[in-house]
N, C-alpha and C positions, 0 to 999 in steps of 0.2 A: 911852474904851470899852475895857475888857478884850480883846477880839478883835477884833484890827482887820482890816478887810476885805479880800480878796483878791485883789488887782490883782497884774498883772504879777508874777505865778509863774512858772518857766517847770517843765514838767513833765521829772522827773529820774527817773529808776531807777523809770520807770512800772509797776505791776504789770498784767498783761492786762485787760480790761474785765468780765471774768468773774467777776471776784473782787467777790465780795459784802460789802461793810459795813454792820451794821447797826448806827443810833446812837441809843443812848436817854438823855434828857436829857429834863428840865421845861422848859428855859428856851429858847423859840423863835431866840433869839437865836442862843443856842450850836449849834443844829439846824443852821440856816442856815447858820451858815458854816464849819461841819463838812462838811457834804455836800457843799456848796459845792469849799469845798478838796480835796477827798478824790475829788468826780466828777471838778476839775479834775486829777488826779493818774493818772486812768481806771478810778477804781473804780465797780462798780454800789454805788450808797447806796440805803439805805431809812433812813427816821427816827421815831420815836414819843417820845411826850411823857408816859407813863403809865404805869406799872411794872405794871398789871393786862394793858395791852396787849403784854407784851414777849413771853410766852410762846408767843402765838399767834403772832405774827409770826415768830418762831424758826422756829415749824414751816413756816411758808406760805414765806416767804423764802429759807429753808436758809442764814443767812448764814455767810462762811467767818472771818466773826471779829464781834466785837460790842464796842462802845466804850458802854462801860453808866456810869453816874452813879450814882452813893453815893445821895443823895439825890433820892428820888421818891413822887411821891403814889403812895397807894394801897397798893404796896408797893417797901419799898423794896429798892437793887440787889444790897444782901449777902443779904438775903434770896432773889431772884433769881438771883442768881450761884449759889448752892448747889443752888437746882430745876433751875439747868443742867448745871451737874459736876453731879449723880446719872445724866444720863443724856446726855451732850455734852462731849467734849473741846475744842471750837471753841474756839479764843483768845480770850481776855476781856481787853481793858484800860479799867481800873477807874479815871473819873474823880472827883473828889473835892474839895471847900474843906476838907476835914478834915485838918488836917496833922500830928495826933498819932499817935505811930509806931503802939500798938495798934492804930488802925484800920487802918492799913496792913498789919500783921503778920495782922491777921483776914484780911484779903480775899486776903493772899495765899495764908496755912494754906487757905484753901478753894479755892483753885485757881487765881486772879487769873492773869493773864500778866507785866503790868505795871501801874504806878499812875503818872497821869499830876493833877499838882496847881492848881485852878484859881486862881488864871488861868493860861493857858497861851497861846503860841504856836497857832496852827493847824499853821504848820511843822515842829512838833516831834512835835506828834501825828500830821501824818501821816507823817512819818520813822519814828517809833514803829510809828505800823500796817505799813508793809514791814519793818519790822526781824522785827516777830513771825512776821507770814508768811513771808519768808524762810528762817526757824528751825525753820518748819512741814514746808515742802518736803523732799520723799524726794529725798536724794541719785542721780546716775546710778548704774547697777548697776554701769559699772566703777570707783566709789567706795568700792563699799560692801562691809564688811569684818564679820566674824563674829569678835566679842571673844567669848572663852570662857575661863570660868574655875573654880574650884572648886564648882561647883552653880550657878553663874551664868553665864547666855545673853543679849550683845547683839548683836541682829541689825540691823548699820542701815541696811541695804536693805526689810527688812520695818518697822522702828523698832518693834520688840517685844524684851521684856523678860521671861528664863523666870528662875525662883529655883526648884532642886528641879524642873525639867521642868514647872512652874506658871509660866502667864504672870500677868504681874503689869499691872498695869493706870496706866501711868504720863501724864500731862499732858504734850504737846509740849514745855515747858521743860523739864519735870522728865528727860523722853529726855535731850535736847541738854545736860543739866549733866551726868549720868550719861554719856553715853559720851564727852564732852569727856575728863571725868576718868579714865574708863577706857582709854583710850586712849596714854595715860602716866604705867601704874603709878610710884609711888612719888613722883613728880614735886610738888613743892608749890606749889600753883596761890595767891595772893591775892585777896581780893575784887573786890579792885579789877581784876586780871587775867583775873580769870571774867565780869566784867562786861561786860567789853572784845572778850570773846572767845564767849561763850554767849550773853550779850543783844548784844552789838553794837553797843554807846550807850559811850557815854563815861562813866566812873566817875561824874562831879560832876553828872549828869543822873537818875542812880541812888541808891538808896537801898541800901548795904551790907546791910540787914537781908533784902535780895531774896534775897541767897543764902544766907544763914543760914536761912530760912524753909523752900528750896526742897531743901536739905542734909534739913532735918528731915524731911521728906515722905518722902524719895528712901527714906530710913532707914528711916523707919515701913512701908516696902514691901518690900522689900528685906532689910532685917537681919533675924536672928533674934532679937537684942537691941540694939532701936533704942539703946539706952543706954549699952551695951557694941560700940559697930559695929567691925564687921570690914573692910567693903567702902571706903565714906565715912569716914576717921580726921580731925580735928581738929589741925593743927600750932599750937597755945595762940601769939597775938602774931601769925601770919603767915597762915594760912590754910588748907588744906584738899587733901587726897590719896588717892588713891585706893588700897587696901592700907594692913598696917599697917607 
């Protein structure tokens, strides 16, 4: 069996009990021992089986992240996933039997967190769901530092984003890659380094296009010509920096 049962875990880097997961998946199996694992870790879980039911649940549950499935009756998750970024930042990671990179690259361009590949580990996914929420979390105030720059405001105590005195409306990862990078102008970050350090997984668990994708967005908000960027620059063979 693909998912094998969860005995003797011992609970590691628990997040508080407060922390809401909500998992939607067709396949009862995957349900079960997702929540399984995930309540054993001290999350509140809720689960559903039906992509017509995810929306309403959203509302009723307030979960503080959502572990959604590519494929679902009724409707399906990229579909979903986009009814939620119009109006929800909440962390999405997006599972999937689909292993060609466009689908991947789709669901992240619309705002995915992470993509996690069936079959999977249960241990990895819930490692994954702390990693995001971790990422999520507002620094202490005596952390937190006001990057300012030529018409460009990061605040990451507030974790707001102004261009021109206009706040800009960015996704939790999309914050955390942006001020990573801001952080050490001119400095040339690798994919694999950003992986390492923004998502907090290990390069070979990731998919490089994560940050490619995530660059592009940053860009599309931010620059005044996502094409010609000023902020997010390209070092061609190495990787990516903030300034040119």
């Amino acid at each position: 069996m693909p998912y094998p049962a969860c005995v003797g875990v011992p609970n590691v880097d628990v997040v508080a009990t407060a922390t809401r997961v909500l998992v939607v998946d067709d396949e009862p199996t995957v349900r079960e021992v997702v929540a399984t694992y995930l309540t054993r870790d001290g999350f509140v879980v809720s689960s559903v089986g039906d992509g017509a039911e995810v929306l309403a649940e959203v509302a009723s549950f307030r979960p503080d992240l959502i572990v959604l499935d590519v494929m679902l009756p009724s409707v399906d998750g990229i579909t979903l996933l986009r009814e939620i970024r119009a109006t929800s930042a909440v962390p999405v990671i997006m599972l999937t039997a689909r292993v060609e990179e466009p689908d991947r690259v789709l669901g992240l361009e619309l705002g995915a967190d992470d993509y996690v590949t069936k079959p999977f580990s249960p241990r990895e996914l819930s490692a994954r769901v702390r990693s995001v929420l971790r990422r999520g979390e507002h620094r202490p105030d005596a952390a937190a530092v006001q990057l300012s720059f030529d018409g460009l405001s990061i605040d990451t105590a507030a974790r707001e984003v102004t261009v021109d005195g206009a706040v800009v409306g960015l996704t939790p990862k999309e914050f955390d890659l942006l001020a990573f990078l801001a952080a050490s102008p001119r400095r040339v970050f690798s994919r694999a380094q950003l992986l390492a350090n923004v998502w907090d997984s290990a390069p070979e668990f990731q998919d490089p296009a994560t940050v490619t994708v995530h660059v592009r967005r940053i860009r599309q908000k931010i620059e005044a010509d996502p094409d010609e960027p000023r902020w997010i620059t390209t070092v061609f063979g190495v990787g990516y920096r903030f300034g040119s």
